[in-house]
C-alpha positions as CSV (number, residue, x, y, z in Angstrom):
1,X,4.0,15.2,-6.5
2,X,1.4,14.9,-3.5
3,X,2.2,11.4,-1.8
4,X,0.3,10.1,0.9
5,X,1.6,7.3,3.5
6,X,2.1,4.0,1.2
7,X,0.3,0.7,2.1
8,X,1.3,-3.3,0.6
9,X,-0.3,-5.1,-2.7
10,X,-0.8,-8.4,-0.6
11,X,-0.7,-10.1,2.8
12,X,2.7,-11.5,3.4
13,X,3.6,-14.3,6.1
14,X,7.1,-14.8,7.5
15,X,8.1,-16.8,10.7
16,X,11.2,-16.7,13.1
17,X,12.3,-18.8,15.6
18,X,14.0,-17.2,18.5
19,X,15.1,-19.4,21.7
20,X,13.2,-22.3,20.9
21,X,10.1,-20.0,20.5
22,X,8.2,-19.6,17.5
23,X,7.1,-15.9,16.2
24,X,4.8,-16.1,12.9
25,X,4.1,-12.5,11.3
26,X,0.7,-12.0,8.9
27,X,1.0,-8.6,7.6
28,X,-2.3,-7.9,5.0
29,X,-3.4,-4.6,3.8
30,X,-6.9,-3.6,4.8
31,X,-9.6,-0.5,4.1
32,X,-10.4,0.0,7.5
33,X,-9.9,-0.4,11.4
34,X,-12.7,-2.6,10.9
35,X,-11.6,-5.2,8.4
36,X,-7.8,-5.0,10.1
37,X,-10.3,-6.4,13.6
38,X,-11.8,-8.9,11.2
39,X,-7.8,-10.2,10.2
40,X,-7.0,-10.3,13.4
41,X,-10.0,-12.5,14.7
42,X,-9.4,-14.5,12.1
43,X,-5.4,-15.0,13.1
44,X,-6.6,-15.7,16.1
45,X,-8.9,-18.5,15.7
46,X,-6.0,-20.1,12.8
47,X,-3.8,-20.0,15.9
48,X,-6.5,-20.7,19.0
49,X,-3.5,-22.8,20.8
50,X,-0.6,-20.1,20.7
51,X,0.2,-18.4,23.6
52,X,-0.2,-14.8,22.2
53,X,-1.4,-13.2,18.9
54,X,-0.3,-9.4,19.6
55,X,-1.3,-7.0,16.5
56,X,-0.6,-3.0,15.2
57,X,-2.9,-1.5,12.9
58,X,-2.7,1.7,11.1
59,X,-5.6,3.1,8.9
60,X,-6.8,6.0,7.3
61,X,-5.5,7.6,4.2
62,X,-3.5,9.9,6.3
63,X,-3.1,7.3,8.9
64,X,-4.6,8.8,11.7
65,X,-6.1,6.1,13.0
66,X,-3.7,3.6,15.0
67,X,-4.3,0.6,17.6
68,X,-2.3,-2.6,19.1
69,X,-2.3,-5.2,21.1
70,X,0.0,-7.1,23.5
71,X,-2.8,-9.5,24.0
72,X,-1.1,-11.0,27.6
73,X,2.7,-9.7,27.1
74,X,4.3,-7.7,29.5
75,X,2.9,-3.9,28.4
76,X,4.8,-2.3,25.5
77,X,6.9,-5.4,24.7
78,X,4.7,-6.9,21.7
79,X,2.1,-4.2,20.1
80,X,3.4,-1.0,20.7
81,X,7.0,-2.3,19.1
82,X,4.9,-3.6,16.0
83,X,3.7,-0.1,15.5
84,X,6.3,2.1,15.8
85,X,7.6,-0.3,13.1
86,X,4.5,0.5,10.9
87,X,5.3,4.1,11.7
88,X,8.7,3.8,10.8
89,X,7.9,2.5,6.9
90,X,5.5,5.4,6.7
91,X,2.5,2.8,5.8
92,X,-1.1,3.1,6.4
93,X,-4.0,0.8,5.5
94,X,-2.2,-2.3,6.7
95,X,-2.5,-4.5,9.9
96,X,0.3,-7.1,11.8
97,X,-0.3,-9.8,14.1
98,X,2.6,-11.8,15.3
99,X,1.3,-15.2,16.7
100,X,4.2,-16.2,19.4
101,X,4.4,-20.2,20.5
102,X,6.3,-20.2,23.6
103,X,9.5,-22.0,23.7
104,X,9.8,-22.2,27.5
105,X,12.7,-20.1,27.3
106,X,11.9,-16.5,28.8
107,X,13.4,-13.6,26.2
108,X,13.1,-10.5,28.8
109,X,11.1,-7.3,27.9
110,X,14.5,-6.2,25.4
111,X,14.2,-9.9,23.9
112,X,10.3,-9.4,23.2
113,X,10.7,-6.2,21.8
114,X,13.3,-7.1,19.2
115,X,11.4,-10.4,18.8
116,X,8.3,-8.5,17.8
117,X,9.8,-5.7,16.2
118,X,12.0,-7.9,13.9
119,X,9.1,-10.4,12.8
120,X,7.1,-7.3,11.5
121,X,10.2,-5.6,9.7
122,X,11.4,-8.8,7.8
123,X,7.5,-9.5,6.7
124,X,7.4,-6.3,5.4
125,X,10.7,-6.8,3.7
126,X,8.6,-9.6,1.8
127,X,6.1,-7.2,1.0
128,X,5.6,-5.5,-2.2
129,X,4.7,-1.8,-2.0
130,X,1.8,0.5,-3.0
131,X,2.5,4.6,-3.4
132,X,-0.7,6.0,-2.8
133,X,-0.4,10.0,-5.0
134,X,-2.4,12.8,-5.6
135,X,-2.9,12.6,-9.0
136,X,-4.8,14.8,-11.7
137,X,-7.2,14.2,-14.2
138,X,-6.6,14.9,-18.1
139,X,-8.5,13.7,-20.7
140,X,-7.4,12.6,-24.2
141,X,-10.0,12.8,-27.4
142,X,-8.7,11.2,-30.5
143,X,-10.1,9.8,-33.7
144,X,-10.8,6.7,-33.7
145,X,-8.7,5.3,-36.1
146,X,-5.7,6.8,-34.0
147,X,-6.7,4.9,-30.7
148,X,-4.0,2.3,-30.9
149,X,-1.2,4.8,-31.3
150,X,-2.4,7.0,-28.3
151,X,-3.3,3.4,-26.4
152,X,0.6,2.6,-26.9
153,X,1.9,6.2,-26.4
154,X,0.1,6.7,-23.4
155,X,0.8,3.5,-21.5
156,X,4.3,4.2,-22.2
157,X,4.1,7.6,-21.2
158,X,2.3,6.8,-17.7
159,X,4.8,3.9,-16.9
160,X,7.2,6.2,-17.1
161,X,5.9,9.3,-15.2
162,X,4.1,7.4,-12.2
163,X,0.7,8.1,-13.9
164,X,-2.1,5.3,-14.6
165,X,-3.9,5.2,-17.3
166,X,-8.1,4.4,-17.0
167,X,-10.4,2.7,-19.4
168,X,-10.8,4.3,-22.3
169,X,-14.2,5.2,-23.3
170,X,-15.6,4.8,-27.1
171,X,-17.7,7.7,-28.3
172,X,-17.8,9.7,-31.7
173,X,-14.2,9.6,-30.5
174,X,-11.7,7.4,-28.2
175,X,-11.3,9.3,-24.7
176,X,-8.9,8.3,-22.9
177,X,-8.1,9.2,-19.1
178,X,-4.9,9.6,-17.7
179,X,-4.2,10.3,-13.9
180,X,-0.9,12.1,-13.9
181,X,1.5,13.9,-11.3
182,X,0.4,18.0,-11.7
183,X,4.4,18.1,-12.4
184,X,4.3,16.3,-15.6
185,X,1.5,17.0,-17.1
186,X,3.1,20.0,-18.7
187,X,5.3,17.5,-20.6
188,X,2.4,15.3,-21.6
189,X,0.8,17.9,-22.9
190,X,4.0,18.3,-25.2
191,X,4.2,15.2,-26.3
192,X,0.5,14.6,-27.4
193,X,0.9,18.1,-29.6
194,X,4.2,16.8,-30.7
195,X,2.4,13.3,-32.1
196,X,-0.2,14.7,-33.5
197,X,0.9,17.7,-34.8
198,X,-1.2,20.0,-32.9
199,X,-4.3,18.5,-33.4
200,X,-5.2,16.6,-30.4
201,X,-5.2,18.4,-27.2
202,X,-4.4,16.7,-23.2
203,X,-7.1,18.5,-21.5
204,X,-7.1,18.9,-17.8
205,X,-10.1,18.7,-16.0
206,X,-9.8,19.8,-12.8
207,X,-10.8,16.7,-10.8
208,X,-8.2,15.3,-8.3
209,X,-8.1,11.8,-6.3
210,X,-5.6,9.3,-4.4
211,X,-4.7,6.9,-6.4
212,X,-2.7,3.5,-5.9
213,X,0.8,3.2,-8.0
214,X,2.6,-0.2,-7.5
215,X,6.3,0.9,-6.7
């Protein structure tokens, strides 16, 4: 099964307080570099009086596209920590910014890092995850007045085998589309013979995509 870097369902918020100061983390999933810019203006402005608002982003479906900020901490204490954690959870599509009120305690580069590093990490502990798999086309034609018993079969099959199932479509028959794992489609295969006795057929179709399956 081809997996690609995950990403999360929904934005998450989670604040600590370290030495008096204050260290909110936003964590939000995003479709591009540009719309990750677009949450961070927008952190910004929520939190115009904070001291600093340092952000990591990572994008692409490969994640190959990476930025941060330490937007007026001591270099590498605050963005650059924030990534690596990003890095580290093998996620993509998703953006961080850790708003920091001072506490007029100073934490010392080591203090900053952890600071930062820990706000993204227990966010992203809150977060609920998305697997992002190459998955395979096969197409499922059944009389009509089957379509209920292949609706039931085949949304228990695919929650079991990391597959989705699509909208079916109604034509002279019901054609329904699963995306499956190239490893189990074999095995579907099997058991749509085996409930129909031979008469309907799983048919691959040769098209291929990345496709989002809650973990």
């Amino acid at each position: 099964m081809s997996t690609r870097p995950a990403t999360i369902a929904a934005a998450v918020d989670h604040e600590l307080v370290i030495r008096k100061s204050r260290f909110i983390a936003h964590v939000a999933p995003v479709s591009s570099s540009e719309e990750a810019d677009g949450v961070i203006a927008r952190i910004k402005k929520q939190y115009w009086d904070a001291r600093h608002n340092c952000s990591a982003q990572v994008t692409g479906i490969d994640a190959d596209r990476a930025r941060s900020s330490d937007d007026g901490e001591p270099s590498g204490t605050a963005g650059i920590p924030m990534l690596e954690v990003l890095r580290r959870r093998e996620l993509t599509d998703v953006v961080a910014v850790v708003t920091r009120y001072f506490g007029g305690i100073k934490l010392g580069a080591g203090g900053l890092v952890r600071a930062y590093s820990s706000a993204v990490s227990e966010a992203l502990d809150l977060a609920s995850l998305v697997d992002r798999l190459m998955l395979a086309q096969v197409t499922i034609a059944v009389p009509h007045a089957d379509a209920g018993r292949f609706d039931n079969l085949l949304r228990d099959w695919t929650d079991r085998n990391c597959a989705v199932l699509g909208e079916p479509q109604y034509r002279e028959q019901a054609v329904f589309e699963v995306w499956s794992p190239a490893d189990v489609i074999e095995a579907l295969q099997g058991e749509i013979a085996a409930s129909s006795g031979g008469s309907v057929v799983a048919s691959v179709t040769g098209i291929e995509r990345v496709v989002d399956v809650p973990r």
